[in-house]
N, C-alpha and C positions, 0 to 999 in steps of 0.2 A: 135163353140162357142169361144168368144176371155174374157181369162180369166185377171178382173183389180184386179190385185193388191192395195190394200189401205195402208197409214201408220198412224195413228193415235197416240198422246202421250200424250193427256192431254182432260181436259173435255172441252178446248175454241178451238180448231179445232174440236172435234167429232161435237160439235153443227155446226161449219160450215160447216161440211161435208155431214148432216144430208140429204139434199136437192138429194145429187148426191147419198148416199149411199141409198136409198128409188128408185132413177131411177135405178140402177143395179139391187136391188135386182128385181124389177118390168119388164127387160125388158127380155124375152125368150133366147136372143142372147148372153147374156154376164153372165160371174160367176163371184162374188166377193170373193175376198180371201184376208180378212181382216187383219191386221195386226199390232196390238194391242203395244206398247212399253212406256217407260217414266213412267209421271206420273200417269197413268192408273194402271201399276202395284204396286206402292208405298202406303202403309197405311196411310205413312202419309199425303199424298192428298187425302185419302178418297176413296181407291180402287175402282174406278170409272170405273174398267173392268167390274164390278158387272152391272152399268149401262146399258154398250153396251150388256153386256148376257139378260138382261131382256127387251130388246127393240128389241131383238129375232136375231142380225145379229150373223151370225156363225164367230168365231173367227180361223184364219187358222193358225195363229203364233200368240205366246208370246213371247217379247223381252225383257229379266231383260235385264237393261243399268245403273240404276240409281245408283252410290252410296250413304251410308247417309250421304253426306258431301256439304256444298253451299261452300266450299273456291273455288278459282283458278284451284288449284288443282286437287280438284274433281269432277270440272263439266270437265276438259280437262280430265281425266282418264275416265270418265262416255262417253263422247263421242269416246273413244277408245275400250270401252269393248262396244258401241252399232253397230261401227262396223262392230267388230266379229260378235256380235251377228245376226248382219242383213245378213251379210255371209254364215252364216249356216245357218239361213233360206232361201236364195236364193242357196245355193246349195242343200236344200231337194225340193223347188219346185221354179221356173222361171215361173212369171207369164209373161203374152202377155205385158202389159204397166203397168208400177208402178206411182201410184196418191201421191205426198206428195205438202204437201201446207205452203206456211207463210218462215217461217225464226230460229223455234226453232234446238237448236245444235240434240234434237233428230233426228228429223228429216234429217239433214244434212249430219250425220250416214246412215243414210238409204239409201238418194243418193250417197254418195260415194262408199257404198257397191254396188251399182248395177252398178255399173261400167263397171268394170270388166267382167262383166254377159251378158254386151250387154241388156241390159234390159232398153229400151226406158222408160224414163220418164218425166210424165207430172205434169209440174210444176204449182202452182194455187198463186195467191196473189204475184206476182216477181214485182220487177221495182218501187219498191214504198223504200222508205226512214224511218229509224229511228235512227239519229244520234246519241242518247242518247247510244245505246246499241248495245254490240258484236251483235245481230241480224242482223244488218244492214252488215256486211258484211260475216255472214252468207248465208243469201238471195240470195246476189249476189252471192256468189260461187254457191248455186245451180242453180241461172242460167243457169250458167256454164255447169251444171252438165246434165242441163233441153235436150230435146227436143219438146218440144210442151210448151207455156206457155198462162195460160190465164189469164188476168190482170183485174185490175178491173175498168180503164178508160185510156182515150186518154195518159194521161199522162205520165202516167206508160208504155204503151206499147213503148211510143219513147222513153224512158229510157231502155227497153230492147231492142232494136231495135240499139241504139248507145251504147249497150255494143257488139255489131256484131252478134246478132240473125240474122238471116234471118227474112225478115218478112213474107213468110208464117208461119211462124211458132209461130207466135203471134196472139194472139186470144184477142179479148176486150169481156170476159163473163161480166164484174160487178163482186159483190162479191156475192156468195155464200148462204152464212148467211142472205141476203136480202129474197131469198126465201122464209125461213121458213118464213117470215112477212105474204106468201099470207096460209100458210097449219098451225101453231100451232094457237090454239083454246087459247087466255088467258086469265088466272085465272083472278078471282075477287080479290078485296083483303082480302075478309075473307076466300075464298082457300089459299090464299098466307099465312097467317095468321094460320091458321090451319096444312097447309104441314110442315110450318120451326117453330111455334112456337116462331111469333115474332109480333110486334105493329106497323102498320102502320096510322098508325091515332094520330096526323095530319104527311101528307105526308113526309116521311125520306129523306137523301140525301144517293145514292147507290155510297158508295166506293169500285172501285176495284183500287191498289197500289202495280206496283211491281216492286223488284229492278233497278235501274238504272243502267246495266251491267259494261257500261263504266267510270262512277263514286262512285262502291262499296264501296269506302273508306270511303265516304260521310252517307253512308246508317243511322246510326242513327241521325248525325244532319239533316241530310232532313227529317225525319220519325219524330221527333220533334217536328219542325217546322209545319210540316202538322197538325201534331195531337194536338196544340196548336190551330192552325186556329181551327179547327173542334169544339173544348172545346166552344172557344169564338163564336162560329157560334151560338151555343144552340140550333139546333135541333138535330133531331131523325137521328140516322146512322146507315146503315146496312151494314157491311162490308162482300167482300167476300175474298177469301186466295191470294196470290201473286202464281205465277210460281215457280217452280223450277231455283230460279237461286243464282249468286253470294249474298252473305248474305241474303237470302230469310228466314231463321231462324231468324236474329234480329227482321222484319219486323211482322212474325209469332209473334212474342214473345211478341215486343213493341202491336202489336193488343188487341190480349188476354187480355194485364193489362190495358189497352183502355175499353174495354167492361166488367172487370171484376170491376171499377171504375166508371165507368160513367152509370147511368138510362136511359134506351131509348137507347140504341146501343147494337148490335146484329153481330155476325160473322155465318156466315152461309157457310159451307165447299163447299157443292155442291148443286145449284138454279136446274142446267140442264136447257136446252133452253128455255123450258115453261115458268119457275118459273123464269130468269132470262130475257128474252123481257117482261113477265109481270109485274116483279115490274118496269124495265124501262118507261111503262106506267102508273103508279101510283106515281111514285117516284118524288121529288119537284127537285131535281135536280142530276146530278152525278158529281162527285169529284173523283179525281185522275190522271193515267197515260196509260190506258188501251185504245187497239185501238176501242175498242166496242165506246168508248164515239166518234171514229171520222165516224165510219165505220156504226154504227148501230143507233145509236141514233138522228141523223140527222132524220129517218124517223119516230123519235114518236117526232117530233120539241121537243125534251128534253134538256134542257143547260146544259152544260159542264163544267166544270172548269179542264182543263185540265193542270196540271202539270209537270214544268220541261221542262229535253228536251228529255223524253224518246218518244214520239211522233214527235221531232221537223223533219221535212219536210215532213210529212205528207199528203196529201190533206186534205182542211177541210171547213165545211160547217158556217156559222154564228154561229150557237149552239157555238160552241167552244168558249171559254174566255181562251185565255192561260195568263199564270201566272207563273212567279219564283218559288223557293223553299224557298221565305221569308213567314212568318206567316202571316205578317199585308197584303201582296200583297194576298194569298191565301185569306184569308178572306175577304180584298175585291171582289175577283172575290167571291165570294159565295154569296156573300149581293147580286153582282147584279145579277147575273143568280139566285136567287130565286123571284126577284121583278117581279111580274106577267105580266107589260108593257116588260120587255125584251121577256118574252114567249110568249105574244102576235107577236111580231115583227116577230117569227122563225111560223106562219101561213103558208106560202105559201112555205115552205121550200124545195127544193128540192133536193135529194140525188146524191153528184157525184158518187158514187159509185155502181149506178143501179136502175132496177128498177125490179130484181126480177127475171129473167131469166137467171140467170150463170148456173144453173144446166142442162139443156134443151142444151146450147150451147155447154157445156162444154161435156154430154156425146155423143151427135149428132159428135161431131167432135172424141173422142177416140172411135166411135164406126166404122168409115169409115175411117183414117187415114191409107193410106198402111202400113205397116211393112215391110219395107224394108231398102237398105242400104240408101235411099235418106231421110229415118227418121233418121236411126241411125248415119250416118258421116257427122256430122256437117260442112260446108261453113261459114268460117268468112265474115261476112258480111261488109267491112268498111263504117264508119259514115262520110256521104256527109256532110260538114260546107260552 
């Protein structure tokens, strides 16, 4: 039995995880050994470990990482004590291949500890860009760090491909989180309504907004700015929490007096995948900077107003209206991605990002992959121009 290591640290990778973690536990040949850290274990995201416990997957490690701090400072000290931390759990157990996905610093803890260990790991979501934010060259260190990567289109794979992968060793799954599109069952909006205790009637705009790493200094005049569009917009908004990052407390802060001031707007800690693709299907439009609005929303044709440049290079579907960090420009994208002629247009839309089968490609390939040294010692591959 070939045991997969998983690393989870927040509630927006568990949901995309969701697809692959239902194939391990399902399939006789392999054990998951789950691996829990970040903002999972933190209160103030809503101990969302409580989640993964009651959705029945067994947790094999706990990783405290986080300190209670968004400076500089303390997200670099937090990914030095996560580590450690991932250390000691890799010296109490070595699994066969360790799963970590996306670009967050938790994360990146986790591959650099398995280093050392010999511990092949398979990277998910590599080769893609986000200018705005330390993520972006996070990512790419895990690359680095990767041996198996599965991407989520053409593109992305020649991006990893000319950072000298090899290319067997690149895999085109799609994304992940497309999956659950074909397996979660979505709410009505009077379940949606009844779970969170919120008015969806007439249709809201689904903000998620979170810091812009590489321009933290910025954080409350951008936050502003947005939340001045938003006032003038005059409908209903449902906000959900930012990540853990650099002044992710202003953003926190600046919300709450958002919602604790304005009628019809709502903050909602934790959706979980269900309750968060269903109000995407209900929802008149989304606003913000979150990759969901490029990655997932494309498949409910829902428009975007995506801000900033914490998504800039991206792949991205029509849905998307990008937009500055000015009021008057946000707000116009809002007027027109809620005009029902643009939503008509986004009808035959189709998703670069997949069509639903990454979890199927992605466990097929970590279930037959030798383990051997032709996995583990990497060939630089040089980029033919």
């Amino acid at each position: 039995m070939r045991t997969i290591g998983l690393v989870t640290v927040a509630r927006s990778d568990y949901g995309i995880y969701m697809p692959i973690l239902r194939r391990i536990q399902a399939d006789p040949e392999l054990s998951l050994h789950l691996i829990v850290s970040g903002m999972h274990l933190s209160p103030e995201f809503g101990l969302t470990v409580r989640v993964i416990e009651s959705d029945g997957f067994p947790i094999g490690e706990r990783v405290e990482m986080l300190l209670s701090s968004d400076s500089p400072e303390g997200i670099a000290k937090s990914i030095g004590m996560g580590t450690i931390g991932f250390a000691q759990a890799f010296g109490r157990f070595r699994p066969d291949i360790l799963i970590v996905l996306g670009d967050r610093f938790e994360m990146y803890a986790a591959a650099v500890a398995a280093l050392p260990f010999r511990i092949p790991v398979a990277h998910i979501h590599g080769g893609e860009i986000t200018l705005g934010a330390i993520d972006d060259a996070l990512r790419h260190s895990m690359t680095k760090l990767s041996h198996l990567h599965f991407v989520s289109n053409v593109e992305y794979a020649r991006r990893v491909k000319q950072m000298g992968e090899e290319p067997w060793r690149v895999i085109i799954s799609g994304a992940p989180s497309l999956d659950n599109l074909k397996s979660i069952k979505l709410l009505t909006i009077k379940e949606i309504e009844d779970n969170h205790k919120i008015c969806l009637t007439p249709p809201p705009l689904l903000v998620t907004y979170h810091p812009v790493t590489l321009e933290n200094e910025q954080t409350e005049l951008q936050m502003n700015e947005f939340l001045a569009a938003l006032t003038d917009a005059a409908l209903p908004v449902v906000f959900t929490l930012p990540n853990a990052d650099t002044n992710s407390r202003i953003i926190f802060r600046m919300i709450r007096e958002y919602v604790r001031t304005h009628a019809f707007s709502y903050l909602v800690e934790n959706f979980g995948s269900q309750g968060y693709f269903s109000l995407m299907a209900h929802c008149v439009a989304m606003v913000g900077n979150s990759s969901s609005g490029l990655i997932e929303a494309p498949s409910f044709a829902l428009p975007v107003v995506n801000v900033g440049t914490r998504q800039r290079g991206r792949v991205r579907s029509a849905n998307v209206i990008d937009v500055n960090y000015d009021h008057a420009e946000i707000l116009a994208g809002i007027r027109r991605a809620v005009q029902p002629g643009f939503r008509e247009t986004l009808r035959q839309l189709k998703n670069p990002y997949g069509s639903g089968q990454a979890s199927e490609i992605i466990i097929e390939r970590i279930k037959t992959v030798p383990l051997d040294d032709r996995l583990l010692i990497k060939q630089f591959c040089d980029f033919e121009t």
